[in-house]
N, C-alpha and C positions, 0 to 999 in steps of 0.2 A: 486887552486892557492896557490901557496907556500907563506910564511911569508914576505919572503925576495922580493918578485915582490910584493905583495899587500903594502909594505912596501913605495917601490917606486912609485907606483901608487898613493900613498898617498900624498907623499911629491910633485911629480909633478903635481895633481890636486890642493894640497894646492897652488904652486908657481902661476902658470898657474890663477887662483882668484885672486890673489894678483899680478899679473901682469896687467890681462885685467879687471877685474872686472865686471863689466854689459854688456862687448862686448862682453865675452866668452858664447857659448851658451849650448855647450859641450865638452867634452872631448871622445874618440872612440879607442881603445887599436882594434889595430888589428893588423895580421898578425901571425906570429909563436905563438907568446903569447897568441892569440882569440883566434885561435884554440888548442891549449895545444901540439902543434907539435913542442915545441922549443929545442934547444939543446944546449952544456954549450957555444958556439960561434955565438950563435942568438943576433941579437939586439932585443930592445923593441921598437914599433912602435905607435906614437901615434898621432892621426888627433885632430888637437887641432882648434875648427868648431866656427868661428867667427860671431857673429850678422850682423855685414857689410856686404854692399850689393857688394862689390868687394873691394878684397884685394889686396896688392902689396907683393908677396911671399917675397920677397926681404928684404924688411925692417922686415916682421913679424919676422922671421927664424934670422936676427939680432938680433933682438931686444930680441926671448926668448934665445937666443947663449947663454949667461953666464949664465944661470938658466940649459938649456941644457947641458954646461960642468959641472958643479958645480956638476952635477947629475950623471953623467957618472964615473966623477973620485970619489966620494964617495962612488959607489957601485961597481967602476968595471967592468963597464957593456956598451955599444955604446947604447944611446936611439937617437933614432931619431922621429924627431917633424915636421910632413906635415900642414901647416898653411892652413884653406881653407875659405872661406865665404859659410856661410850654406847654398846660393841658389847653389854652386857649388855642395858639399856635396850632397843636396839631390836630384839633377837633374842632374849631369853628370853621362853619362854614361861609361867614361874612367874607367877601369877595375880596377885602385884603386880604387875610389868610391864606383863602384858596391858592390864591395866583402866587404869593408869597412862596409857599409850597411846592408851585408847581414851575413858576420861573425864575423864584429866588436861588441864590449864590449863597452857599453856606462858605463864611470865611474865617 
């Protein structure tokens, strides 16, 4: 992984702490980025996996919005943030999930 992605993975697991703090359970970089398939017009995808036993996607994806652009426009780059509660995460079998699971990057 290049400098400049670990970079960002940094600062958005720093925020992502300092946002939820004890609700965040994990963090899961999948997609182009997990697999090393990305190219210069990939977004970076990241399941941001909540203690809670059912979330309201709605408010989450509000609520990280301005940490999400703040991110984007400093490096450049579309990140996109799937909010989930970890009983979703580890028991659905919706084909995000799955793969999430299976070739996500816990960071």
């Amino acid at each position: 992984m290049d400098a400049r992605t670990q970079l960002i993975i940094s600062e958005f697991k720093r925020a992502s702490q300092s946002l939820y703090g004890s609700r965040l359970n994990r963090i899961v970089l999948f997609g182009s980025y997990a697999r090393n398939e990305h190219h210069d017009d990939s977004d970076i995808d990241f399941m941001v996996v909540l203690n809670d036993a059912a979330i309201t996607r709605l408010d989450e994806i509000n609520r990280f919005l301005p940490v999400q652009s703040a991110l984007s426009l400093k490096h450049n780059i579309t990140i996109s943030v799937l909010p989930v509660s970890y009983k979703k995460y580890s028991q659905s079998t919706l084909p995000v999930y799955h793969f999430a699971r299976l070739e996500g990057i816990t960071v």
